[in-house]
BASENU-87382 format. One record per residue (C-alpha): residue in one letter; x, y, z. Coordinates in nm, 4 decimals. Layout:
BEGIN
<atom A, <X, Y, Z>>
...
***
This chain:
BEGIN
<atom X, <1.5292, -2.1404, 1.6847>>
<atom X, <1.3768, -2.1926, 1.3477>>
<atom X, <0.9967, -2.1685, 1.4770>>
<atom X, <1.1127, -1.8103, 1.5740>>
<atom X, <1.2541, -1.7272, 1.2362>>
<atom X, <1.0074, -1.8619, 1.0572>>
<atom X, <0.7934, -1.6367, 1.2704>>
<atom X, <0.9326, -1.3095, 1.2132>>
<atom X, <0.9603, -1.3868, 0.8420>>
<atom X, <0.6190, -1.4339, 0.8195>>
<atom X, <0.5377, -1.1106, 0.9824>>
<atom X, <0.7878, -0.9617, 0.7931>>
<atom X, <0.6235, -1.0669, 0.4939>>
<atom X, <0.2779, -0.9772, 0.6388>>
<atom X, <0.3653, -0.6605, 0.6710>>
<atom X, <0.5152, -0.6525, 0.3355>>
<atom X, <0.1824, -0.7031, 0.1822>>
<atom X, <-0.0156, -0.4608, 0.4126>>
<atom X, <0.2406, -0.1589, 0.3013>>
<atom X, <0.1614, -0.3050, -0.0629>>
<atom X, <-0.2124, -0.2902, -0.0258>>
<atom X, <-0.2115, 0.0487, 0.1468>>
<atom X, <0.0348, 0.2125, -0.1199>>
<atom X, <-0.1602, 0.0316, -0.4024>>
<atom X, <-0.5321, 0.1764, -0.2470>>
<atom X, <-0.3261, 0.5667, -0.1545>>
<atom X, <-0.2254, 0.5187, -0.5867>>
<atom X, <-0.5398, 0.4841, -0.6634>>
<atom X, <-0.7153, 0.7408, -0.4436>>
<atom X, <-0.4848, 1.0033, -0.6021>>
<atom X, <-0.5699, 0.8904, -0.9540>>
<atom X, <-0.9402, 0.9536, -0.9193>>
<atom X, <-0.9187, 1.2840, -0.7420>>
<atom X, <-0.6994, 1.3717, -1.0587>>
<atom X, <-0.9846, 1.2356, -1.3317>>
<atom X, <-1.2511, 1.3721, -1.0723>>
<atom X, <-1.1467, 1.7496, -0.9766>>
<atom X, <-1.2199, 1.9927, -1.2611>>
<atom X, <-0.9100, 2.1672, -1.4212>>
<atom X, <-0.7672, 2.4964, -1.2801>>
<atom X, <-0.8184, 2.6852, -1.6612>>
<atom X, <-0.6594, 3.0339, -1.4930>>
***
C-alpha cells in the first residue's frame, strides 16, 4: 500500500518538474524572440 503511494507521488512530482522545465524553457523562448524580432514602426 505505501510502496504504491509513494510511487505515484513520485511521478506526480516528476511530472511536476518536467511541466516546470518545459514552461520555464517556452518563457524563455518567447523572451528572446521579443529582444530578437525588429519592431513593427508602422
Amino acid at each position: 500500500m505505501w510502496k504504491k503511494l509513494l510511487i505515484v507521488a513520485g511521478v506526480g512530482v516528476a511530472v511536476a518538474l518536467v511541466a516546470k522545465k518545459l514552461r520555464a524553457a517556452n518563457d524563455e523562448r518567447a523572451l528572446w524572440h521579443e529582444a530578437t524580432t525588429a519592431p513593427d514602426l508602422r
